[in-house]
VOBA-1610 file (N, C-alpha, C; in pm, whole numbers, padded with zeros to 5 digits, always signed):
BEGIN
Unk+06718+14115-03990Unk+06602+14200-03972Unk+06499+14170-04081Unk+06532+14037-04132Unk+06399+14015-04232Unk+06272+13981-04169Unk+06205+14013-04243Unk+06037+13975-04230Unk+06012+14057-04079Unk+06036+14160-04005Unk+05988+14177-03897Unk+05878+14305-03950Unk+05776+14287-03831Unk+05682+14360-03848Unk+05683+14528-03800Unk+05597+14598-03820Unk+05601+14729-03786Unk+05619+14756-03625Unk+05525+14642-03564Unk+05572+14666-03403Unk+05690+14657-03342Unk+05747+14548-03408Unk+05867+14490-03381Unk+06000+14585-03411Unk+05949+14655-03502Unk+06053+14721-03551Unk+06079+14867-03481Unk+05921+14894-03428Unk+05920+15031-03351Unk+05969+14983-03218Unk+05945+14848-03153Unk+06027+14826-03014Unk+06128+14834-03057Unk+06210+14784-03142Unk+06338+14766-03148Unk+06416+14982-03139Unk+06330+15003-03193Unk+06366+15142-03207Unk+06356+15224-03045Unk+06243+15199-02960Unk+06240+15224-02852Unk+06339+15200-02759Unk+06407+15019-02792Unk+06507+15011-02693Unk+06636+15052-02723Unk+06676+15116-02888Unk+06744+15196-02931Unk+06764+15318-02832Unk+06665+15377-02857Unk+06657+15530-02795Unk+06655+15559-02681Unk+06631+15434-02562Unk+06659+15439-02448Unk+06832+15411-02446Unk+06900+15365-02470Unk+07012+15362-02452Unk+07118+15471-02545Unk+07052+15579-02619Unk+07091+15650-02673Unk+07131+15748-02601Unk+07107+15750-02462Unk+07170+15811-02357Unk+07293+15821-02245Unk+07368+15870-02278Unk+07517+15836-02217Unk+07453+15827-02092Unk+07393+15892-02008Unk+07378+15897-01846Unk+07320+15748-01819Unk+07211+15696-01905Unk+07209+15554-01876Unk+07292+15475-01902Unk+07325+15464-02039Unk+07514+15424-02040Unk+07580+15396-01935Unk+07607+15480-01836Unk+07690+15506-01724Unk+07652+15396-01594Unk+07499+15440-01615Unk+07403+15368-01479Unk+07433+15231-01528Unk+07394+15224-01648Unk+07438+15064-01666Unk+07518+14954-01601Unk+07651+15029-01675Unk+07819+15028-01625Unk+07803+15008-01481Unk+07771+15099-01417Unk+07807+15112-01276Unk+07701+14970-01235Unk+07593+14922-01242Unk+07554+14823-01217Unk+07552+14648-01277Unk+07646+14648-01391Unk+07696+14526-01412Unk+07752+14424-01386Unk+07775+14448-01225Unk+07868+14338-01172Unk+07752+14304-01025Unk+07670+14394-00990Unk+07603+14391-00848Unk+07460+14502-00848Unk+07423+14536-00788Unk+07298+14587-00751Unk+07339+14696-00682Unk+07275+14804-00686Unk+07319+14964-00582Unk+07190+15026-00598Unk+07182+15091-00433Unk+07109+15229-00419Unk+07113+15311-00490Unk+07003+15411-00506Unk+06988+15512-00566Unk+07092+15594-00562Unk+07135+15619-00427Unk+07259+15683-00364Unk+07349+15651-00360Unk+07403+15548-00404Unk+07540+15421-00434Unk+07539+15475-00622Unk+07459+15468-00690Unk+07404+15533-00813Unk+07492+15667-00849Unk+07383+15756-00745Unk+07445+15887-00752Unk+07573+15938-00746Unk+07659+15869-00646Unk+07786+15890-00608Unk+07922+15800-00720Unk+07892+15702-00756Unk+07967+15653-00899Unk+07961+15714-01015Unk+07807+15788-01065Unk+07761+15799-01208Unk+07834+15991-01156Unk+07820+16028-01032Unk+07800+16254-01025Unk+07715+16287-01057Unk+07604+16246-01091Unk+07495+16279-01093Unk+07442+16347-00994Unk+07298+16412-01003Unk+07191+16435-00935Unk+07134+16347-00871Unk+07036+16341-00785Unk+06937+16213-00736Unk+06812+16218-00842Unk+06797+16340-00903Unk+06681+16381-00986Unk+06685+16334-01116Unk+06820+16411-01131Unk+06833+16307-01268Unk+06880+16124-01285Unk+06895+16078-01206Unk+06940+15962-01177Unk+06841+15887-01146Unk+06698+15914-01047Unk+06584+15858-01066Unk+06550+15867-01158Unk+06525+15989-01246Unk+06426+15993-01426Unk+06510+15905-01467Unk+06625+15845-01508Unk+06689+15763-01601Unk+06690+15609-01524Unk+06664+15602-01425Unk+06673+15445-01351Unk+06528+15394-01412Unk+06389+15515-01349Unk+06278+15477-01378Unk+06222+15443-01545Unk+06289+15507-01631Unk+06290+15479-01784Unk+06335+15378-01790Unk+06445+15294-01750Unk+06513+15161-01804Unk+06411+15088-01684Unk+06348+15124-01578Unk+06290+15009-01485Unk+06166+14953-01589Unk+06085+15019-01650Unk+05964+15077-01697Unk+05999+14989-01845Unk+06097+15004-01869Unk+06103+14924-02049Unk+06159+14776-02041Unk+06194+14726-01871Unk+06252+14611-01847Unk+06370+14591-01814Unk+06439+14702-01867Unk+06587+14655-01866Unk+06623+14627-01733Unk+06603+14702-01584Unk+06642+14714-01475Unk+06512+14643-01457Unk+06599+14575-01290Unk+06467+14537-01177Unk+06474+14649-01084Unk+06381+14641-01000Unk+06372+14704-00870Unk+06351+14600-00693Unk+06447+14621-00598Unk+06394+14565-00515Unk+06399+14648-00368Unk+06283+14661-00318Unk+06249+14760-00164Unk+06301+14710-00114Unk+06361+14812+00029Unk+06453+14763+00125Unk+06401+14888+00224Unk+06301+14852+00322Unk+06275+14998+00401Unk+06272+15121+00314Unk+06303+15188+00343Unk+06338+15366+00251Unk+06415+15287+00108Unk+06471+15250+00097Unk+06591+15252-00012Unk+06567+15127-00123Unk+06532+15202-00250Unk+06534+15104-00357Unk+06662+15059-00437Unk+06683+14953-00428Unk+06810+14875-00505Unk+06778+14853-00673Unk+06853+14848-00756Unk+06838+14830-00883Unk+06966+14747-00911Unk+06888+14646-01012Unk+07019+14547-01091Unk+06957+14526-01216Unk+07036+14466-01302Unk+06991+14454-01393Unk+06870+14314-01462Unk+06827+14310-01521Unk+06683+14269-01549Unk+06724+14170-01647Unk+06771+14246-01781Unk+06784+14166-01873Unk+06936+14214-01925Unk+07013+14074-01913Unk+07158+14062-01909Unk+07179+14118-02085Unk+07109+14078-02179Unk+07158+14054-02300Unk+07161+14232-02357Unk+07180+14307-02270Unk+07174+14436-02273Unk+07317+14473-02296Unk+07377+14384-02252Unk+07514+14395-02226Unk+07614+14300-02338Unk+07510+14223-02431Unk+07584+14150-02535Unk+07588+14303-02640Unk+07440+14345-02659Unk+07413+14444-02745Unk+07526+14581-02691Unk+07561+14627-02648Unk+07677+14696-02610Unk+07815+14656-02642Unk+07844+14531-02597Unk+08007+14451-02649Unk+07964+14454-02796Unk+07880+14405-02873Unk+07853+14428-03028Unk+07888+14576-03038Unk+07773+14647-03014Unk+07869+14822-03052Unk+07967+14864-03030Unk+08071+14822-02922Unk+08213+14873-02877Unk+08282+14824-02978Unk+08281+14668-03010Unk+08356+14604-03118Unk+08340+14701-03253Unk+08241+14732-03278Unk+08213+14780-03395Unk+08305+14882-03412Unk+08262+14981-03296Unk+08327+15110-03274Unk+08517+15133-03286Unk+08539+14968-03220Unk+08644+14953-03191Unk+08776+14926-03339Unk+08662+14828-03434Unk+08684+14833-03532Unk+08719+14915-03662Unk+08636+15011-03628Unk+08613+15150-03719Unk+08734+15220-03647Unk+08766+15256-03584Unk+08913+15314-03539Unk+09031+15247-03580Unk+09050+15132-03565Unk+09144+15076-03550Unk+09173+15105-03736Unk+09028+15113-03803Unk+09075+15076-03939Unk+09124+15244-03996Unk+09073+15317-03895Unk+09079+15449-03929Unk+09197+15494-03932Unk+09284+15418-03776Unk+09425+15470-03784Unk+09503+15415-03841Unk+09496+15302-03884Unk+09550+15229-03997Unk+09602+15321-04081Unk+09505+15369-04195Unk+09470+15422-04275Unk+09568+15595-04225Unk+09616+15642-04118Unk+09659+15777-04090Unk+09861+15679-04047Unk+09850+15624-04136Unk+10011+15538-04108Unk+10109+15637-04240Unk+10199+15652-04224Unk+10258+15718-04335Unk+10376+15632-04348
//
């Protein structure tokens, strides 16, 4: 994170805070292998349709997701894959910090 500038640093913070949301979290997940309806969406994540559009249209809007029309029904996949490196980095992390935690609870 050397030398980056103030913009750079406030996007970086933006695409922070969009994923600071478990419900997108979820939407994610559920679309990492293929593309689904709103309603293919709704029925994996238990969601609402209401709340499940506000959180599709936030990640459509910052890039992460595409969108593609189909008559009535919009499909969503994902946009930009490396969304999903930045996630395996935090699980590891996460994964790490436990592992060292229970270590540490060994008697």
């Amino acid at each position: 994170m050397k030398n980056m500038t103030e913009e750079t640093l406030d996007l970086m913070a933006g695409r922070f805070k969009i994923l600071s949301e478990p419900m997108r979290l979820k939407i994610l997940h559920s679309l990492h292998d293929h593309e689904m309806n709103v309603q293919q969406i709704v029925e994996v994540t238990g969601a609402n349709q209401a709340n499940v559009s506000k959180h599709l249209g936030i990640m459509f809007d910052a890039g992460i997701l595409k969108r593609r029309k189909e008559g009535l029904n919009s499909f969503y996949s994902i946009a930009d894959e490396s969304i999903f490196k930045l996630c395996d980095l935090v699980c590891g992390g996460i994964e790490k910090n436990l592992r060292k935690s229970l270590s540490s609870l060994k008697y």
